[in-house]
N, CA and C atoms of all chains as a GROMACS GRO file, in nm:
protein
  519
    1UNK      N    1  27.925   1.772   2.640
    1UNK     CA    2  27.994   1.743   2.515
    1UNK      C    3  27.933   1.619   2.450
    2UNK      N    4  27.891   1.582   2.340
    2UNK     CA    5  27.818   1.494   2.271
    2UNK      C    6  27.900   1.493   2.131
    3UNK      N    7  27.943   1.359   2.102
    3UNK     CA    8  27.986   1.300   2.029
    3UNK      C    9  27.907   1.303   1.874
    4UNK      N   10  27.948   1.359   1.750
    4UNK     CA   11  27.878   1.280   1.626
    4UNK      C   12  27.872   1.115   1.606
    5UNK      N   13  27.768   1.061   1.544
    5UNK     CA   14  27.732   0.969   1.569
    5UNK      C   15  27.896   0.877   1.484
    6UNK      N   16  27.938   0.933   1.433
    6UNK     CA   17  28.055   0.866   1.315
    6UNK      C   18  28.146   0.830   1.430
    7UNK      N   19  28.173   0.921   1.487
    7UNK     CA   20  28.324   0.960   1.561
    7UNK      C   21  28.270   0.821   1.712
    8UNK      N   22  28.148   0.828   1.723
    8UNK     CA   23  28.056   0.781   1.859
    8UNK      C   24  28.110   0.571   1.792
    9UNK      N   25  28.031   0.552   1.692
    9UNK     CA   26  28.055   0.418   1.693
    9UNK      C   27  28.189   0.351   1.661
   10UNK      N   28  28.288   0.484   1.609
   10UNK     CA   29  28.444   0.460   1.563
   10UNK      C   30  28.502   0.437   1.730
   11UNK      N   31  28.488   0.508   1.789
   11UNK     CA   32  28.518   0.520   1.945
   11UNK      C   33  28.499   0.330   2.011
   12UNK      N   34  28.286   0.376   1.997
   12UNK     CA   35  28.330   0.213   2.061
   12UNK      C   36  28.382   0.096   1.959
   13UNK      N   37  28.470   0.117   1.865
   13UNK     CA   38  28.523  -0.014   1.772
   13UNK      C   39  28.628  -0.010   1.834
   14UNK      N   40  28.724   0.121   1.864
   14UNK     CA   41  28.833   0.134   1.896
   14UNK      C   42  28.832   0.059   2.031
   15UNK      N   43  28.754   0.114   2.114
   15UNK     CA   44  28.731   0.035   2.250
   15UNK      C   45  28.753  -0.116   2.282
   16UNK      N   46  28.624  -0.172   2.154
   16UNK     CA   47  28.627  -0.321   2.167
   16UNK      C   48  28.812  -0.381   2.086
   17UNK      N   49  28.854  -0.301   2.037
   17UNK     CA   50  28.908  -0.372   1.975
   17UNK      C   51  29.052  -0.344   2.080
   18UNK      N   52  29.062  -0.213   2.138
   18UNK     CA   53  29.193  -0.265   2.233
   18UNK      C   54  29.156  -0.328   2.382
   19UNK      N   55  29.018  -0.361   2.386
   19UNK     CA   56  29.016  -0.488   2.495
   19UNK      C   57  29.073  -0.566   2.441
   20UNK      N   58  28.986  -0.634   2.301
   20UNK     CA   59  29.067  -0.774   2.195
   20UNK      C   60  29.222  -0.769   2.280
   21UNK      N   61  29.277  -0.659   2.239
   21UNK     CA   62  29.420  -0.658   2.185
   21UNK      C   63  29.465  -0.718   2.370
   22UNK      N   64  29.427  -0.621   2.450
   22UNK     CA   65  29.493  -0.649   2.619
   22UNK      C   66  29.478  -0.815   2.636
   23UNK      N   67  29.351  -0.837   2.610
   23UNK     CA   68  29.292  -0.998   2.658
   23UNK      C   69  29.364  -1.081   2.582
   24UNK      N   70  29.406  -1.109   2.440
   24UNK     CA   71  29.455  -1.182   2.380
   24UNK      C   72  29.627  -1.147   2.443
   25UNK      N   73  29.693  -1.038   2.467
   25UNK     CA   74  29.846  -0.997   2.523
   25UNK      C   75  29.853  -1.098   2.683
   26UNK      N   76  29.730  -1.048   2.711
   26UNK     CA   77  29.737  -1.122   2.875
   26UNK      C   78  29.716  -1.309   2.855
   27UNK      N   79  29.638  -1.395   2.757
   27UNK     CA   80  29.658  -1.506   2.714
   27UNK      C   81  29.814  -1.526   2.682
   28UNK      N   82  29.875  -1.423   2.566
   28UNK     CA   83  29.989  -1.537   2.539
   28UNK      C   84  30.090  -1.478   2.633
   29UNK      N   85  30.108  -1.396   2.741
   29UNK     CA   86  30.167  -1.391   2.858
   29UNK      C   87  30.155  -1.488   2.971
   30UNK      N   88  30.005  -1.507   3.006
   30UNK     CA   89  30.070  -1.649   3.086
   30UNK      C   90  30.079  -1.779   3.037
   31UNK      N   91  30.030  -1.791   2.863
   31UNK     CA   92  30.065  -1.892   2.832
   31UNK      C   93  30.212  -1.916   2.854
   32UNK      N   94  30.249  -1.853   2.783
   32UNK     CA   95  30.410  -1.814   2.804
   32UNK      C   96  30.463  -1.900   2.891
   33UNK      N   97  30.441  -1.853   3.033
   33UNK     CA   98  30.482  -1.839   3.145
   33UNK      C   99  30.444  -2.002   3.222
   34UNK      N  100  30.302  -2.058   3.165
   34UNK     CA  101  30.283  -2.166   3.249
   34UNK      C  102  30.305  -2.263   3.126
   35UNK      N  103  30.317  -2.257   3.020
   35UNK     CA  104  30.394  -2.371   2.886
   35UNK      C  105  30.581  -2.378   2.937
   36UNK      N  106  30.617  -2.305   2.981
   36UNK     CA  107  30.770  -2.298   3.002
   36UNK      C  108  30.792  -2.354   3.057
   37UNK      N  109  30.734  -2.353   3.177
   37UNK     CA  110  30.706  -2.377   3.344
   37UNK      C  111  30.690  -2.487   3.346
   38UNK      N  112  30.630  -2.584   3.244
   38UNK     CA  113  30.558  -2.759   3.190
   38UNK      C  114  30.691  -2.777   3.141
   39UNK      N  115  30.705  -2.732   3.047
   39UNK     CA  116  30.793  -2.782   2.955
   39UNK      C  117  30.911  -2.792   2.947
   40UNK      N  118  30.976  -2.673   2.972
   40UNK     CA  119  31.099  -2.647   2.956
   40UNK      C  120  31.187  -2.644   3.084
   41UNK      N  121  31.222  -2.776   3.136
   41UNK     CA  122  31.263  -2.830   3.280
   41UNK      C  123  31.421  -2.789   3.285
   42UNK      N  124  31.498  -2.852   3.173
   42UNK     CA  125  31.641  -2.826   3.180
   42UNK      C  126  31.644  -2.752   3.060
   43UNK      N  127  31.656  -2.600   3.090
   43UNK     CA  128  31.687  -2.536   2.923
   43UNK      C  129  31.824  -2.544   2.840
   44UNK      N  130  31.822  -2.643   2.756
   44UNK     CA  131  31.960  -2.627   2.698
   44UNK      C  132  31.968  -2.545   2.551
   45UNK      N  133  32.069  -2.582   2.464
   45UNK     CA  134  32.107  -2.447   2.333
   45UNK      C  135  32.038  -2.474   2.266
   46UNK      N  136  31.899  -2.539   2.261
   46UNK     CA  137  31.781  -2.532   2.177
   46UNK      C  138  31.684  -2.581   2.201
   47UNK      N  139  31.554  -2.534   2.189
   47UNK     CA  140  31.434  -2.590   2.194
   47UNK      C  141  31.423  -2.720   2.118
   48UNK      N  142  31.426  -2.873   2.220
   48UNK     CA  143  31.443  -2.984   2.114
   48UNK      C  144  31.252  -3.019   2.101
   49UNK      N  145  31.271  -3.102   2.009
   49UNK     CA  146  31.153  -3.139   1.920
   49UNK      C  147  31.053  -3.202   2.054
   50UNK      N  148  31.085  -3.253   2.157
   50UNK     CA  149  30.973  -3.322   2.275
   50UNK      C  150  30.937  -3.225   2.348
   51UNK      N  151  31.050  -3.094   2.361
   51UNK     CA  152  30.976  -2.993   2.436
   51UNK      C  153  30.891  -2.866   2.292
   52UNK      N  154  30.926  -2.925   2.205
   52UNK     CA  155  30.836  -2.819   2.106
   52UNK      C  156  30.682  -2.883   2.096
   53UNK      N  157  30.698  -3.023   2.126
   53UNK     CA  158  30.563  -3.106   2.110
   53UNK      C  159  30.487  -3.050   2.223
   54UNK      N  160  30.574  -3.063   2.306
   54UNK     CA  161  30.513  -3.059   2.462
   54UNK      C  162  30.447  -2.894   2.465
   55UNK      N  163  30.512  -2.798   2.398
   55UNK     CA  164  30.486  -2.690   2.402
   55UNK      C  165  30.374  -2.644   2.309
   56UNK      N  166  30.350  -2.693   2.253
   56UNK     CA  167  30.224  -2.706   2.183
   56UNK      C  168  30.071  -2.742   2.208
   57UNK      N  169  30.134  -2.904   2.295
   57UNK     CA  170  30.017  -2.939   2.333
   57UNK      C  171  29.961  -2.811   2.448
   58UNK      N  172  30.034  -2.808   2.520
   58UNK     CA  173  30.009  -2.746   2.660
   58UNK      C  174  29.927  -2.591   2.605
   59UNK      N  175  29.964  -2.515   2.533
   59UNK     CA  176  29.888  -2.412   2.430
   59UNK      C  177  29.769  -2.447   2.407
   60UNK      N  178  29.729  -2.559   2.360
   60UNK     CA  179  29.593  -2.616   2.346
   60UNK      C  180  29.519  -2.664   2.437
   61UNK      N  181  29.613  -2.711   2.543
   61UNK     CA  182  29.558  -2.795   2.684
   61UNK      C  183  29.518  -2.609   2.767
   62UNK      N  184  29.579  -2.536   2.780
   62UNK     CA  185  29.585  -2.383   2.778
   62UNK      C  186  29.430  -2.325   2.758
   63UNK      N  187  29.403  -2.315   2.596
   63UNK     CA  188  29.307  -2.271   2.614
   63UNK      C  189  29.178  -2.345   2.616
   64UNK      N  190  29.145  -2.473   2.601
   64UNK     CA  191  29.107  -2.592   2.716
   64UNK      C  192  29.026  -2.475   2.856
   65UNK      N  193  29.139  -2.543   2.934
   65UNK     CA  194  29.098  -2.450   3.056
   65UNK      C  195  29.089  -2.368   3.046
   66UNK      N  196  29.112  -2.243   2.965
   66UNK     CA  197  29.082  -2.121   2.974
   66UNK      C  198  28.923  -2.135   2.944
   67UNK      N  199  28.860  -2.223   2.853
   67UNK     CA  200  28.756  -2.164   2.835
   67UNK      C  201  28.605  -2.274   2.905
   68UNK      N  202  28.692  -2.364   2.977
   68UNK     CA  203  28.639  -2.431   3.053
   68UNK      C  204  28.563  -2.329   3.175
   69UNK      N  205  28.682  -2.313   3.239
   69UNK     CA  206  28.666  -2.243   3.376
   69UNK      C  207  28.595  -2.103   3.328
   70UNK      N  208  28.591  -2.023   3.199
   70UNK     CA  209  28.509  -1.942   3.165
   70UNK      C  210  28.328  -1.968   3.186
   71UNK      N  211  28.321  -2.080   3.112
   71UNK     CA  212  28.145  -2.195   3.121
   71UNK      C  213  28.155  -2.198   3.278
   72UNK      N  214  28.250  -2.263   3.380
   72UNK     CA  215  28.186  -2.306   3.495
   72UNK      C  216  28.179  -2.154   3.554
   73UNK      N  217  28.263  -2.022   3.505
   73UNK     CA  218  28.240  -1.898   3.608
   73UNK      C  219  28.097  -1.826   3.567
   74UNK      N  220  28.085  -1.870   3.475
   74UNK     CA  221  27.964  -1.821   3.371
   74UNK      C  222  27.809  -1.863   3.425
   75UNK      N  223  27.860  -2.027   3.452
   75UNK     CA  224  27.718  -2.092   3.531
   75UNK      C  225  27.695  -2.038   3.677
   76UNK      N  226  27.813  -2.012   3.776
   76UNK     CA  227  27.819  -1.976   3.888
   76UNK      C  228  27.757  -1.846   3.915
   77UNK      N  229  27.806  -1.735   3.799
   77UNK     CA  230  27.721  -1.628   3.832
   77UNK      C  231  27.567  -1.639   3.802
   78UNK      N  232  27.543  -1.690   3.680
   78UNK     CA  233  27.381  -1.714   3.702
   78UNK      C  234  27.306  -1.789   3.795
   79UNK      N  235  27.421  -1.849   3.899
   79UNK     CA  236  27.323  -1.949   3.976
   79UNK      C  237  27.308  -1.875   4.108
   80UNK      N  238  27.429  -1.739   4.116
   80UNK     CA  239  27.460  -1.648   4.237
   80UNK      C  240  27.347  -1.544   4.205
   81UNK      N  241  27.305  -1.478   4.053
   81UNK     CA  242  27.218  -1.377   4.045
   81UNK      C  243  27.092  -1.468   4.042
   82UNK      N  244  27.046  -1.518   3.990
   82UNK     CA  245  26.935  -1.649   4.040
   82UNK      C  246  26.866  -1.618   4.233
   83UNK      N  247  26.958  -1.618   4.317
   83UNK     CA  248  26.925  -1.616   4.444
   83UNK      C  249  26.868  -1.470   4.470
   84UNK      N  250  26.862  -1.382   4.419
   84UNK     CA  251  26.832  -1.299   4.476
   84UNK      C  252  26.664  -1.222   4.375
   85UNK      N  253  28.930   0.450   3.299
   85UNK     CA  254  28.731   0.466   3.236
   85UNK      C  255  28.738   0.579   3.255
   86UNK      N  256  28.815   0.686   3.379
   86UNK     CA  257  28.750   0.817   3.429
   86UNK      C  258  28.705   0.866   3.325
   87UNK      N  259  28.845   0.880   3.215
   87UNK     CA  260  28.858   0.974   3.108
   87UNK      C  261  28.742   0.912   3.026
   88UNK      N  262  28.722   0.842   3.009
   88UNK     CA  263  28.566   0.796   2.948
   88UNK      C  264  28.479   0.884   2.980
   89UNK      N  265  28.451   0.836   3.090
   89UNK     CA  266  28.336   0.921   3.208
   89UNK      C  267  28.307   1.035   3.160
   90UNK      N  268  28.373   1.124   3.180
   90UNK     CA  269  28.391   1.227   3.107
   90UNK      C  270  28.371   1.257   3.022
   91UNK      N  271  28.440   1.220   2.935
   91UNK     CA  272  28.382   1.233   2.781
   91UNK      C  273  28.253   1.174   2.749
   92UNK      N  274  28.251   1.068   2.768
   92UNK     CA  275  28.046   1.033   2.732
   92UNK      C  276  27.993   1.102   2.786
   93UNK      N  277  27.999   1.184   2.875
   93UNK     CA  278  27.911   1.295   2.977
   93UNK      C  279  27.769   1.256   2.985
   94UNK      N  280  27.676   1.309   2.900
   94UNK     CA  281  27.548   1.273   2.921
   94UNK      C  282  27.461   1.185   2.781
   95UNK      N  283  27.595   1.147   2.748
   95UNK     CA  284  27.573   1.073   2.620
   95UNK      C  285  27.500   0.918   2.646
   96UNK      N  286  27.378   0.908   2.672
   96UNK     CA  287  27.302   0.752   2.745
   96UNK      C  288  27.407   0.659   2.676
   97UNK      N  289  27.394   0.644   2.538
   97UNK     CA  290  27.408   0.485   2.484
   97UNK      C  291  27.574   0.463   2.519
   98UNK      N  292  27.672   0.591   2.479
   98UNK     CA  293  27.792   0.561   2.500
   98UNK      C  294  27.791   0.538   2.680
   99UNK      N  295  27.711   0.612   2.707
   99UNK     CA  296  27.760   0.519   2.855
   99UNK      C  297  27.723   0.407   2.911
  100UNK      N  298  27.631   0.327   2.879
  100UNK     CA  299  27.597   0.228   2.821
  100UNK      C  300  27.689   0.104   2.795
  101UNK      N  301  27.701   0.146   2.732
  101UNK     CA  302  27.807   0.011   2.630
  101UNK      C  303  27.924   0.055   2.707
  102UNK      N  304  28.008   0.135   2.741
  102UNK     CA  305  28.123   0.108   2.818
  102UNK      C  306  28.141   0.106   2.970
  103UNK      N  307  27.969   0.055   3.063
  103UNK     CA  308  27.963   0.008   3.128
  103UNK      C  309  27.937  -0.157   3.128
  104UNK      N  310  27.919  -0.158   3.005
  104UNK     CA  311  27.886  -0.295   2.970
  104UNK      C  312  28.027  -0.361   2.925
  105UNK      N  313  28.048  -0.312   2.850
  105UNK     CA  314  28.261  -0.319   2.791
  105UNK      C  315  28.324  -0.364   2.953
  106UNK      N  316  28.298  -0.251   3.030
  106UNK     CA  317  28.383  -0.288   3.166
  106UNK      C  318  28.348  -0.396   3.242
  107UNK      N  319  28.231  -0.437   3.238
  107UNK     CA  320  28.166  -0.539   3.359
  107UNK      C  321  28.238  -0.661   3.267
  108UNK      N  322  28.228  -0.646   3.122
  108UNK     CA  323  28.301  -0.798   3.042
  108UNK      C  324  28.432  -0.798   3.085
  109UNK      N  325  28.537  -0.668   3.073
  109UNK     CA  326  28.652  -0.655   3.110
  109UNK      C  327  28.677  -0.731   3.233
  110UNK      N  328  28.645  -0.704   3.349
  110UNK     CA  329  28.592  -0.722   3.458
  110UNK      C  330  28.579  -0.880   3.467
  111UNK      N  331  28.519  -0.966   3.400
  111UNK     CA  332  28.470  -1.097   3.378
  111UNK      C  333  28.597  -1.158   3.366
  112UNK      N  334  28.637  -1.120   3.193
  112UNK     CA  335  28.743  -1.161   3.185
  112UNK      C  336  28.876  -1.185   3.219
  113UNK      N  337  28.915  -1.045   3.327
  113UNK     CA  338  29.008  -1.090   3.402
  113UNK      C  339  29.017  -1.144   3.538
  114UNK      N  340  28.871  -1.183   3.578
  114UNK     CA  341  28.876  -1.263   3.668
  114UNK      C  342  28.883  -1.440   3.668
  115UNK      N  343  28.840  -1.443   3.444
  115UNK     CA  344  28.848  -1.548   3.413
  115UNK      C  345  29.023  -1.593   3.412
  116UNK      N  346  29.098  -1.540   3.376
  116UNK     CA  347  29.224  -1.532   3.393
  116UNK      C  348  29.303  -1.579   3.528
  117UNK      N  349  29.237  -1.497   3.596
  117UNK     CA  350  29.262  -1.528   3.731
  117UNK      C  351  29.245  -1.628   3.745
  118UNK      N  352  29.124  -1.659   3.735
  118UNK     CA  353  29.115  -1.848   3.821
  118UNK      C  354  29.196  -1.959   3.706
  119UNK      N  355  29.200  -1.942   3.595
  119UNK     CA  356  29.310  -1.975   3.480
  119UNK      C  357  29.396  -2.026   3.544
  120UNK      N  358  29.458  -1.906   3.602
  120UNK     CA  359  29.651  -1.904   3.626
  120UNK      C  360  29.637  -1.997   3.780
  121UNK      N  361  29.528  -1.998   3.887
  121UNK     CA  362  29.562  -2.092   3.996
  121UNK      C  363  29.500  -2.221   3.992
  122UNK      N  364  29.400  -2.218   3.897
  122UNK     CA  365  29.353  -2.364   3.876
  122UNK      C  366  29.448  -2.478   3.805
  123UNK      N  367  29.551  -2.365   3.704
  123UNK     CA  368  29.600  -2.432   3.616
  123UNK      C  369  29.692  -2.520   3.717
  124UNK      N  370  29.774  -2.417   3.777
  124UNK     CA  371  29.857  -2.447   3.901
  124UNK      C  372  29.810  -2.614   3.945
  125UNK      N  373  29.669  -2.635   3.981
  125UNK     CA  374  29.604  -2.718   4.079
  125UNK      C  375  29.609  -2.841   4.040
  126UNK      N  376  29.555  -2.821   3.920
  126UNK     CA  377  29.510  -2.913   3.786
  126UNK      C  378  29.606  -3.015   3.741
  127UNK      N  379  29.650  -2.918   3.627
  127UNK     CA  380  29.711  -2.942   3.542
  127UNK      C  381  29.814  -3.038   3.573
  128UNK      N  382  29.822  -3.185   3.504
  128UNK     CA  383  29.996  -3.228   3.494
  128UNK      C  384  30.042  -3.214   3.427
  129UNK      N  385  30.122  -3.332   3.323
  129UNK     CA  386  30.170  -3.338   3.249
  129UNK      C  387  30.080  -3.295   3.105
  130UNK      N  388  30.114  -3.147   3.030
  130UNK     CA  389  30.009  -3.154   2.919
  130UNK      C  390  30.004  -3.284   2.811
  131UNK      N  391  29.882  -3.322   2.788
  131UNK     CA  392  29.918  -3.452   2.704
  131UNK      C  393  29.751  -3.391   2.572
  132UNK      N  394  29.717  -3.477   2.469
  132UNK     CA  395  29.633  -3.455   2.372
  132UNK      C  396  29.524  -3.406   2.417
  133UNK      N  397  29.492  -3.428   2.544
  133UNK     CA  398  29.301  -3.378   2.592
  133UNK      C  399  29.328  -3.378   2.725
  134UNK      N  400  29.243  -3.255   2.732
  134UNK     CA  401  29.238  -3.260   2.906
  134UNK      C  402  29.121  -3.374   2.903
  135UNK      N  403  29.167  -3.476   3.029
  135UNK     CA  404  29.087  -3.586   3.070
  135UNK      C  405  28.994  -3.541   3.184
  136UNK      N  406  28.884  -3.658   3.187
  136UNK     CA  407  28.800  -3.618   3.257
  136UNK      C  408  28.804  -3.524   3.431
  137UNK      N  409  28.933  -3.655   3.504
  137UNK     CA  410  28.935  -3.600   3.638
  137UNK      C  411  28.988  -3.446   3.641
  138UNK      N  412  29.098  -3.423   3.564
  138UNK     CA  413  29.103  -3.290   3.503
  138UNK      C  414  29.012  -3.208   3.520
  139UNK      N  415  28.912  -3.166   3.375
  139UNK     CA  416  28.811  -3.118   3.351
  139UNK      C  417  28.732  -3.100   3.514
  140UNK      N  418  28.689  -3.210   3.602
  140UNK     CA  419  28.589  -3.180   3.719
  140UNK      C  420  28.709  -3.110   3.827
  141UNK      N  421  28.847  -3.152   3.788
  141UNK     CA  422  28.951  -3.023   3.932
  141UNK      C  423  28.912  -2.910   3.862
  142UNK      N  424  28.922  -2.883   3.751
  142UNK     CA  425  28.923  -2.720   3.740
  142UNK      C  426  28.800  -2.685   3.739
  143UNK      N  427  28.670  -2.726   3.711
  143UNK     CA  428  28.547  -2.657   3.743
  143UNK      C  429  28.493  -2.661   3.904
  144UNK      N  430  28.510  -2.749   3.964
  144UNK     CA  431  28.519  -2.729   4.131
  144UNK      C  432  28.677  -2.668   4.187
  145UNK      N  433  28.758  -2.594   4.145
  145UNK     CA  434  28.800  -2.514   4.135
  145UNK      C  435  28.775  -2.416   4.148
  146UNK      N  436  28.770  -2.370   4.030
  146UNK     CA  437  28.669  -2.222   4.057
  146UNK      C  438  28.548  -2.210   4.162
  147UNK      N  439  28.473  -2.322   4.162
  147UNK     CA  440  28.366  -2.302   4.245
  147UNK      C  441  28.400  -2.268   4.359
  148UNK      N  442  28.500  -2.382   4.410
  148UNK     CA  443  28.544  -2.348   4.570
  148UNK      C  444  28.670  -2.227   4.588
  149UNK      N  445  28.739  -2.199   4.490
  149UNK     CA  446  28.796  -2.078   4.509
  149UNK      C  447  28.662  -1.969   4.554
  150UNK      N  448  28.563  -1.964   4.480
  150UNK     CA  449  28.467  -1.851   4.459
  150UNK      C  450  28.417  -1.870   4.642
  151UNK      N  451  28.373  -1.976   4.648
  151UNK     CA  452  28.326  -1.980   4.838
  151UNK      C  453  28.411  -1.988   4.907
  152UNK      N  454  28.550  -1.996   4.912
  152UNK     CA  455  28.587  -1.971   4.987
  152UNK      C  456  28.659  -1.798   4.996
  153UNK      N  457  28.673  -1.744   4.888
  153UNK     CA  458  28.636  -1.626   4.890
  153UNK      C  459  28.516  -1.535   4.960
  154UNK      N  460  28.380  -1.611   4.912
  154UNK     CA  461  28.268  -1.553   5.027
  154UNK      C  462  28.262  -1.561   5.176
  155UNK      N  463  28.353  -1.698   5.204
  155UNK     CA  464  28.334  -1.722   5.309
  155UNK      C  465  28.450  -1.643   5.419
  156UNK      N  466  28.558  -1.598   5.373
  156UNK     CA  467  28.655  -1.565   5.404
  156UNK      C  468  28.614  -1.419   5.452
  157UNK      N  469  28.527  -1.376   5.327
  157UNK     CA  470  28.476  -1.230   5.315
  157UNK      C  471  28.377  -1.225   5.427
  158UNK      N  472  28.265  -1.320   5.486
  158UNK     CA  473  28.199  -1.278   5.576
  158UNK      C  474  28.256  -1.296   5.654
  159UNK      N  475  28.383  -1.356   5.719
  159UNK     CA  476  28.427  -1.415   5.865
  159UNK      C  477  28.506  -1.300   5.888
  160UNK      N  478  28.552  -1.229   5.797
  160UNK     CA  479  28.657  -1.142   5.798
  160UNK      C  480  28.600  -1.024   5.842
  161UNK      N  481  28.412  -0.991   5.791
  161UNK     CA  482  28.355  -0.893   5.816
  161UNK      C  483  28.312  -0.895   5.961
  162UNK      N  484  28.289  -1.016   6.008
  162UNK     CA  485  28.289  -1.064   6.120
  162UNK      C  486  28.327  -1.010   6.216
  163UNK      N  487  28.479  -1.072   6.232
  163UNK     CA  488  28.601  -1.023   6.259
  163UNK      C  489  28.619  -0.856   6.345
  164UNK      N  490  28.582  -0.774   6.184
  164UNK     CA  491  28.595  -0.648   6.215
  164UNK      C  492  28.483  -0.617   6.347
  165UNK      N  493  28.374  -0.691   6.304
  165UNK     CA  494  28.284  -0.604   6.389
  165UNK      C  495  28.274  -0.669   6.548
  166UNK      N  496  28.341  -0.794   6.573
  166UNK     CA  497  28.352  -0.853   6.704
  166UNK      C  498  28.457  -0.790   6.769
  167UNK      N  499  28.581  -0.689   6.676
  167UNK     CA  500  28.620  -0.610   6.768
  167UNK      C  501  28.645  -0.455   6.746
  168UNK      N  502  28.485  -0.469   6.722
  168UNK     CA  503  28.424  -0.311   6.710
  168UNK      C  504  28.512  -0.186   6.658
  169UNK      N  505  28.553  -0.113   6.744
  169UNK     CA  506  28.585   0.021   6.724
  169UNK      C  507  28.722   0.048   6.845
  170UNK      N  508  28.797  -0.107   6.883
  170UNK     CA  509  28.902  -0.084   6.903
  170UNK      C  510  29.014  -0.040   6.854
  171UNK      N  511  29.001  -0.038   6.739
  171UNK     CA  512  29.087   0.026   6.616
  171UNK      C  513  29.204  -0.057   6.602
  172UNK      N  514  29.245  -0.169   6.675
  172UNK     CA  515  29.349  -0.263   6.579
  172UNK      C  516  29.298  -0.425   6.552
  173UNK      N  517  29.353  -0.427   6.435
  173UNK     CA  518  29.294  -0.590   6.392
  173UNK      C  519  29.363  -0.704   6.455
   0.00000   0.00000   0.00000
């Protein structure tokens, strides 16, 4: 079975674009999860203004490391395919 | 992917690129991974910039998560084969 070429590059857009969609769902899921976890120690009847600060920064401190530890996994594999 | 598989059948380029799509997939959620236990390691109090000592826990982080993963993996292979074909671990 062979694809027209229209239907062929619509396919891989669709592709790249619901990785986009999973990878960016799986970011603001554990952002979620590890900004709360910082921040939000005693939850009372509203998000006050030090834990909205706090929740912010940590989003940015977030993807920080996210794309830190991306560069150092990035160098590691070229230094692992390198050996051989 | 199966259903991929399949469908690109003998199509080179589409199979191609969504072996290539997967190995990034693949990347990325292992980037995640070390994310969520480095952050754990790391991280204190979030404040304006991750600071330096910061920055060097989470990249020797990953590193030593990654060897001690290898290392775990050969001792373990080890393991199996020092007690052969007794059949319990």
């Amino acid at each position: 079975m062979s694809l027209a070429n229209v239907d062929k590059s619509e396919l891989m857009d669709q592709v790249k674009q619901q990785i986009a969609v999973a990878n960016a769902q799986e970011l603001l899921t554990q952002m979620t999860q590890k900004c709360f976890k910082k921040c939000v120690n005693k939850p009372g009847t509203s998000l006050d203004s030090s834990e909205q600060k706090c929740i912010s920064m940590c989003m940015d401190r977030f993807m920080d490391s996210w794309n830190l530890i991306s560069r150092t996994y990035g160098q590691r594999l070229q230094r692992e395919q390198s050996k051989f | 992917m199966s259903d991929f598989e399949n469908l690109s059948g003998n199509d080179k380029e589409l199979q191609d690129f969504l072996m290539i799509e997967k190995q990034k997939a693949q990347v990325n959620a292992q980037i995640h991974e070390f994310n969520e236990i480095c952050w754990e390691k790391c991280i204190g109090k979030p404040s304006t910039k991750l600071d330096h000592a910061t920055e060097t826990c989470l990249s020797n982080c990953v590193d030593r998560f990654i060897d001690t993963s290898l290392l775990i993996t050969q001792r373990f292979a080890q393991m199996l084969q020092k007690r052969g074909g007794s059949g319990d671990l």
